[in-house]
C-alpha positions as CSV (number, residue, x, y, z in Angstrom):
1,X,32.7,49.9,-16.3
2,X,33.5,46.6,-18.5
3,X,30.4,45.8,-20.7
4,X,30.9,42.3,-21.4
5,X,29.5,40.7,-18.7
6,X,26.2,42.2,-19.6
7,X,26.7,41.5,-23.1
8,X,27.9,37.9,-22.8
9,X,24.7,37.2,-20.5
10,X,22.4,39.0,-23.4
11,X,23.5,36.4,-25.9
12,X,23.5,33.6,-23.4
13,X,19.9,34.4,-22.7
14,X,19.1,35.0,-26.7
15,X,20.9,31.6,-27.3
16,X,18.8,29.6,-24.4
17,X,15.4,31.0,-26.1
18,X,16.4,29.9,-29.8
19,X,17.3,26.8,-28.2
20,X,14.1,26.4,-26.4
21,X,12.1,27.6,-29.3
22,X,13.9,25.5,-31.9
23,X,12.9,22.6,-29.2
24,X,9.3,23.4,-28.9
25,X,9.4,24.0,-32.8
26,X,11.0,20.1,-33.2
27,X,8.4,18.7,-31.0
28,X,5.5,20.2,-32.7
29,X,6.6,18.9,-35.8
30,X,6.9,15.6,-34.6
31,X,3.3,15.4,-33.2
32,X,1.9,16.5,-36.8
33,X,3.5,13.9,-38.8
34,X,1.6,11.7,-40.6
35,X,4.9,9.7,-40.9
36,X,4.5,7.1,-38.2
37,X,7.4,5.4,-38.7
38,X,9.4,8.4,-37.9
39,X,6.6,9.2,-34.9
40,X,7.7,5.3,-33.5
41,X,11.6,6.5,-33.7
42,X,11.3,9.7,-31.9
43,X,8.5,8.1,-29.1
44,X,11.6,4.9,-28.7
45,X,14.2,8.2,-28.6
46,X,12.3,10.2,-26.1
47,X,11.4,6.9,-24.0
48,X,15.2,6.2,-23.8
49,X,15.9,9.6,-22.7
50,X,13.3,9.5,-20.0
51,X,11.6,12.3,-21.6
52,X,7.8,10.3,-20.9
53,X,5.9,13.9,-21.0
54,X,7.2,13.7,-24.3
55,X,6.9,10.2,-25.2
56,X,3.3,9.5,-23.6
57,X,1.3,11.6,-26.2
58,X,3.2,10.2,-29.6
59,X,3.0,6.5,-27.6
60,X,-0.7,7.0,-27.0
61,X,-1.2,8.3,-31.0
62,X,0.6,5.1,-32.0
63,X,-1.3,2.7,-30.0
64,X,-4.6,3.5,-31.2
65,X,-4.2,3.0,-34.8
66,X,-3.6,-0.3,-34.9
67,X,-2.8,-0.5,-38.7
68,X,0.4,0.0,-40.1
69,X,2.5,0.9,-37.2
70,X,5.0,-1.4,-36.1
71,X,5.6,-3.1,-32.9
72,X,2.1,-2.4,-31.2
73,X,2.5,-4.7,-28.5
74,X,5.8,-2.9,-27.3
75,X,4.4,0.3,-28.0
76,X,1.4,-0.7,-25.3
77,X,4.2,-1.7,-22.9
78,X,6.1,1.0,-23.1
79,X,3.1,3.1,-22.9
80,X,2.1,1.4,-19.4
81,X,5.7,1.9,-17.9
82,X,6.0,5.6,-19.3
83,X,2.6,6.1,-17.0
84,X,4.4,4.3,-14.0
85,X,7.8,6.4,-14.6
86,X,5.8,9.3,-14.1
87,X,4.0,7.8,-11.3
88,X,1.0,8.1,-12.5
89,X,0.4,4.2,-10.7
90,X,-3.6,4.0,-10.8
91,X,-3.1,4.9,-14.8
92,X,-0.2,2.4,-15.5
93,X,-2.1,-0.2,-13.5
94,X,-4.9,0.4,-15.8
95,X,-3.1,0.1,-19.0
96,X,-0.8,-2.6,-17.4
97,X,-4.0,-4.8,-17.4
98,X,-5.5,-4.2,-20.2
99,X,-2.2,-5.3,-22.3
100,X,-2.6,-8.6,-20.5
101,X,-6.4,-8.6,-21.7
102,X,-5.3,-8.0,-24.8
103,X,-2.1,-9.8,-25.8
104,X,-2.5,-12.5,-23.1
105,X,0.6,-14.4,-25.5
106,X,2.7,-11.7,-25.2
107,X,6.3,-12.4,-24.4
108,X,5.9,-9.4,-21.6
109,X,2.2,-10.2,-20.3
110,X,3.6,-12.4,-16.6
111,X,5.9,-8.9,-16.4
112,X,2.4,-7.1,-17.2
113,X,0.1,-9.3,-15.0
114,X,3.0,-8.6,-11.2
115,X,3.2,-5.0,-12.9
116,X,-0.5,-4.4,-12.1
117,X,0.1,-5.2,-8.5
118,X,3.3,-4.0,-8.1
119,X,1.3,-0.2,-9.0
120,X,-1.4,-0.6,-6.2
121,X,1.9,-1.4,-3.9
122,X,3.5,2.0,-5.0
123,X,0.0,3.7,-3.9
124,X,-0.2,1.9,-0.5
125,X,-0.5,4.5,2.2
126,X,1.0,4.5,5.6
127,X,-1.3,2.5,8.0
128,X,-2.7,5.1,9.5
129,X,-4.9,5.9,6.5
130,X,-7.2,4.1,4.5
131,X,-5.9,1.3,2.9
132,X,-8.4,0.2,-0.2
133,X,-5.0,0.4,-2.6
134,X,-3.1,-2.1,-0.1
135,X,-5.6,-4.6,-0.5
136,X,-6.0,-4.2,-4.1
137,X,-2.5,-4.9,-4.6
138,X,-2.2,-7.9,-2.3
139,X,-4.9,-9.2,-4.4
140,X,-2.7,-8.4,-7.9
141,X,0.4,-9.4,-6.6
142,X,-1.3,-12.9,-5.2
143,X,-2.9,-13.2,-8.8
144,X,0.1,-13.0,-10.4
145,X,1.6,-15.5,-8.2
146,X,-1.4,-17.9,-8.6
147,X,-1.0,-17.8,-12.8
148,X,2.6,-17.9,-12.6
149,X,3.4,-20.1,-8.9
150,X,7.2,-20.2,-10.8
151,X,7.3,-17.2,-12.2
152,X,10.5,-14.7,-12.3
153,X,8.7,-12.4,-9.8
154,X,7.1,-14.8,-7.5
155,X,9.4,-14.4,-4.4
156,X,9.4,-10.9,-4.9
157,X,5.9,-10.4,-4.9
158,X,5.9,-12.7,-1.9
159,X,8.3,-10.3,-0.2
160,X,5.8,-7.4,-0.7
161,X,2.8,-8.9,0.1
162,X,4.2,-10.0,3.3
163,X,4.7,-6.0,3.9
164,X,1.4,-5.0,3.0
165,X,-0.1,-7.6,5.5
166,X,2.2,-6.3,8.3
167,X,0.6,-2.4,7.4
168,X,-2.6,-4.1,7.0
169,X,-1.9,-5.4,10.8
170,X,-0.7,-2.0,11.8
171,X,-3.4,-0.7,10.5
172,X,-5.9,-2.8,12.9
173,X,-4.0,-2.6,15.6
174,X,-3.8,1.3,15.8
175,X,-7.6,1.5,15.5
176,X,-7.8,-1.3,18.3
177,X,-5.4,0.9,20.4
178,X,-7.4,4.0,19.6
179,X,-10.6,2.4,21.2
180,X,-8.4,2.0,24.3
181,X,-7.1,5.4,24.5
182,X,-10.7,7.1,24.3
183,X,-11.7,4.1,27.0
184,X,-14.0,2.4,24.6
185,X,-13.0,-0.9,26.1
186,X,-15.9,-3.0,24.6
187,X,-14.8,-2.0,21.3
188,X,-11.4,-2.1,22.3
189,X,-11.6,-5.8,23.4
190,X,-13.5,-6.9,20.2
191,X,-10.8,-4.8,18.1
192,X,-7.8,-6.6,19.6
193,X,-9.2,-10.0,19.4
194,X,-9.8,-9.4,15.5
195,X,-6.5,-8.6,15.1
196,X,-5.1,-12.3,17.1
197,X,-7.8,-13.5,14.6
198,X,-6.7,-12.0,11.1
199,X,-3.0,-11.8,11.7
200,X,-2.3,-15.1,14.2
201,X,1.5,-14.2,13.2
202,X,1.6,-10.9,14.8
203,X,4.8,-10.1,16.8
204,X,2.3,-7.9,19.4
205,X,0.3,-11.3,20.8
206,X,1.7,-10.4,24.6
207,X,1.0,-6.9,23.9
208,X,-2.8,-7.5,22.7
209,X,-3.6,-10.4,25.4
210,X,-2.7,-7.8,27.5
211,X,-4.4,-5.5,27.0
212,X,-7.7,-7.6,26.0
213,X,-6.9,-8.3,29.8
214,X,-6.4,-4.8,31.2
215,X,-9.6,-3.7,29.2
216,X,-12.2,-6.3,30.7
217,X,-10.9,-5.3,33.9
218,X,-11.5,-1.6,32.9
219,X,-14.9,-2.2,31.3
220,X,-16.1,-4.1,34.7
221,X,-15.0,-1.5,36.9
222,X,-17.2,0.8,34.5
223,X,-19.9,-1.5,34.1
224,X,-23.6,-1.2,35.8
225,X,-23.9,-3.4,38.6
226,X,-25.9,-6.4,36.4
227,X,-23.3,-6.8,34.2
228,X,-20.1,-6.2,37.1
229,X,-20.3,-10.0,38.0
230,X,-19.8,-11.2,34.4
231,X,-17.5,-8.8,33.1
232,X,-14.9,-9.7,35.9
233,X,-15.3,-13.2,34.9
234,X,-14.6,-12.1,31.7
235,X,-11.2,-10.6,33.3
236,X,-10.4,-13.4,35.3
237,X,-10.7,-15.9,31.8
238,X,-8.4,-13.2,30.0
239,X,-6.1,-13.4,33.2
240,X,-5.4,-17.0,32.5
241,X,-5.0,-16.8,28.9
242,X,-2.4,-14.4,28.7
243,X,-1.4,-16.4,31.8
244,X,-0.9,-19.5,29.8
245,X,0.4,-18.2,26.5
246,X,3.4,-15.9,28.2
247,X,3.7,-17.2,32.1
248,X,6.7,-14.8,32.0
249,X,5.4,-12.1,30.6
250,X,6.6,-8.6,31.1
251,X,3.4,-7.6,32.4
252,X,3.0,-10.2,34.6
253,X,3.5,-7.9,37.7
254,X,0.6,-5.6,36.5
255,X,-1.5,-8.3,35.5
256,X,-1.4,-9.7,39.1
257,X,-2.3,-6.5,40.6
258,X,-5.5,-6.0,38.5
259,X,-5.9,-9.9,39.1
260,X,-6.3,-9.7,42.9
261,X,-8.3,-6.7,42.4
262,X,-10.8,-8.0,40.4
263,X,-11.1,-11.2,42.7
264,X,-12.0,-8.7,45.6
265,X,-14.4,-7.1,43.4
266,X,-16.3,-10.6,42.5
267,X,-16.0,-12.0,46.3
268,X,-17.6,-8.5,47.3
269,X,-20.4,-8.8,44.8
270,X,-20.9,-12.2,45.6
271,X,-21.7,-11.5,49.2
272,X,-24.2,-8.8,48.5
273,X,-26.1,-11.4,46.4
């Protein structure tokens, strides 16, 4: 049987280990240094390399002395993007205002001030969940367009806060459309008509008049007898309005249907009166 397979994989393995050792040997000699100027060159090395696990703790030794290290303000930059490489956003966003707090003449604060937004963006959940990080970074991004209305990331920052409005949208709408799958229609019809109100841009307007419609019809029909004669009113007026704003809607077929229905149901209650 030949040997040196085995053989050659025994010293491959030894070889890795020194390797790996000598590495972890290198490192640790580099974090007890008292020589920061050779701390800053292996930090700017391991930054370069993309090696922020490494570069984050030497960074973060640097930045808080202060005194007789070089380059402070870039070492706090670099500190905040080697926390948003590791996305790490909530951390970088932290650390990403603070340097504009700090050196607020800085040559990289206006990339500083759309970084802390841009961070709350990266952490913006679908719209199905909640969405306290969306807002927060509409509310950076549009900061940093207010202190900067020319600024080198102003139509960007535009761009994305237009996205986070639409899942901001999404978001309304699929908790209006939940009341009106569990047949809360009251809440359902207040739900839809916040969303026309917050978001008068929507691309879903025939969808939500609509179904504001369909859902006073549906409350009526559910309604106690005092409040039947009122609530198909309420239909008839959503009738008409979706009536007006889209006289060819899709749903116009539909919305005829429940239409005559409901004018049967208010000439019957006005002859038991």
């Amino acid at each position: 049987m030949n040997k040196w397979p085995a053989i050659i994989l025994s010293i491959s393995l030894l070889l890795a280990s020194f390797l790996l050792s000598s590495c972890g040997e290198t490192y640790q000699k580099v974090l007890k240094s008292t020589d920061f100027d050779y701390k800053y060159e292996k930090a700017m090395e391991y930054y370069e390399k993309e090696d922020y696990h490494k570069a984050i703790p030497l960074l973060e030794e640097l930045r808080s002395l202060h005194i007789g290290v070089k380059d402070v303000e870039k070492i706090n930059f670099l500190y905040a993007y080697a926390h948003y490489y590791q996305k790490d956003y909530l951390m970088a966003a932290y650390y990403f205002k603070g340097f504009t707090e700090y050196y607020p003449k800085s040559v990289y604060v206006e990339e500083c001030e759309f970084m802390v937004g841009y961070c709350y963006y990266e952490m913006a959940p679908k719209p199905e969940l909640e969405q306290t990080y969306t807002l927060r970074a509409i509310d950076g991004l549009q900061l940093y367009v207010n202190a900067y209305p020319y600024g080198e990331y102003v139509e960007r920052s535009n761009t994305l806060m237009d996205e986070l409005r639409k899942k901001l949208e999404d978001k309304a709408y699929i908790n209006a459309n939940l009341y009106y799958k569990i047949r809360n229609y009251k809440a359902a019809i207040n739900a839809l008509q916040n969303v026309l109100k917050d978001f008068p841009e929507t691309n879903r307007k025939e969808e939500i008049y609509y179904q504001i419609f369909k859902s006073n019809y549906l409350l009526a029909q559910r309604s106690i007898e005092s409040k039947k004669e009122e609530r198909f009113n309420n239909t008839v007026t959503a009738y008409y309005q979706l009536l007006d704003k889209y006289p060819s809607s899709k749903y116009i077929k539909e919305a005829e249907r429940i239409y005559d229905a409901c004018s049967k149901n208010l000439a019957k209650l006005q002859t038991n009166e």
